[in-house]
Structure formats: C-alpha cells, structure tokens
C-alpha positions in Angstrom: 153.3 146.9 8.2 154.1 150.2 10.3 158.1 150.7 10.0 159.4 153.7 12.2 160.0 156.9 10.1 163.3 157.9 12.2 165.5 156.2 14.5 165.2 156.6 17.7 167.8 158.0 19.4 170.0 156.7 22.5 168.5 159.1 25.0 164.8 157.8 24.2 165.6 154.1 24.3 167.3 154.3 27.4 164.6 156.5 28.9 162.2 153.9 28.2 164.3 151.0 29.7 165.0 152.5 32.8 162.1 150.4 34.6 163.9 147.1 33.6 166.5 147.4 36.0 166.8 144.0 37.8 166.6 144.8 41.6 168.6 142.9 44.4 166.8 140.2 46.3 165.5 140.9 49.3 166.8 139.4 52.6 165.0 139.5 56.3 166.3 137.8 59.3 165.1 134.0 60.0 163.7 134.6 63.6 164.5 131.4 64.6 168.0 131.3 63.7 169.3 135.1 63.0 170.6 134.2 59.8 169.8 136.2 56.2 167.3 134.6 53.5 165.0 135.6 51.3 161.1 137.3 52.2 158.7 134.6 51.8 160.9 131.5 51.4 161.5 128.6 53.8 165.0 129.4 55.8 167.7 127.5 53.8 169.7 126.8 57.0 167.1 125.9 59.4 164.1 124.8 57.7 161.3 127.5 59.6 159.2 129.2 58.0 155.5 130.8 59.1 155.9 129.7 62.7 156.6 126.2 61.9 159.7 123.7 61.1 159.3 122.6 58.0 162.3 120.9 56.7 164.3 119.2 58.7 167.8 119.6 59.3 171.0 117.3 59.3 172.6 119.4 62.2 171.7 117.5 65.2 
C-alpha cells in the first residue's frame, strides 16, 4: 500500500485546495419583474422564466 514518505506541509495542502473555494451564486434580474434570482431558474417571485409564465402566483 503506498504510504507518503514525509508530510506534507501547510503551504502544499493549501496550495492544492485553493480551487475548492465555494463561489457565490449568481443572480440576474427577472425581466418581467426587476427583482434578483438565480441564472437559469424559474423567478421565485413571479413565476417567468424563458419568455413564459410558468408558475402561477397568489398575488392577484
């Protein structure tokens, strides 16, 4: 079984992790309603998404 002959230091192993950061989600404008959501999801406050209506709201 291959065991690591030193240990690696704190400088390697954080070198190597830098790519796993977690990035922050990315929000667009609805252009229906103006409001932020996330890129390729259906508008949590008014339903639209891809030109259309999909959900329906409770507003009116």
């Amino acid at each position: 079984m291959a065991v690591p002959k030193r240990r690696s230091s704190k400088a390697k192993k954080r070198k190597r992790r830098s790519h796993n950061a977690v990035s922050p989600i990315a929000l667009a404008h609805c252009p229906q309603c103006q409001t932020l959501a996330p890129t390729h999801v259906v508008c949590p406050n008014c339903g639209y998404y891809q030109g259309r209506t999909l959900v329906e709201s409770d507003e009116a």
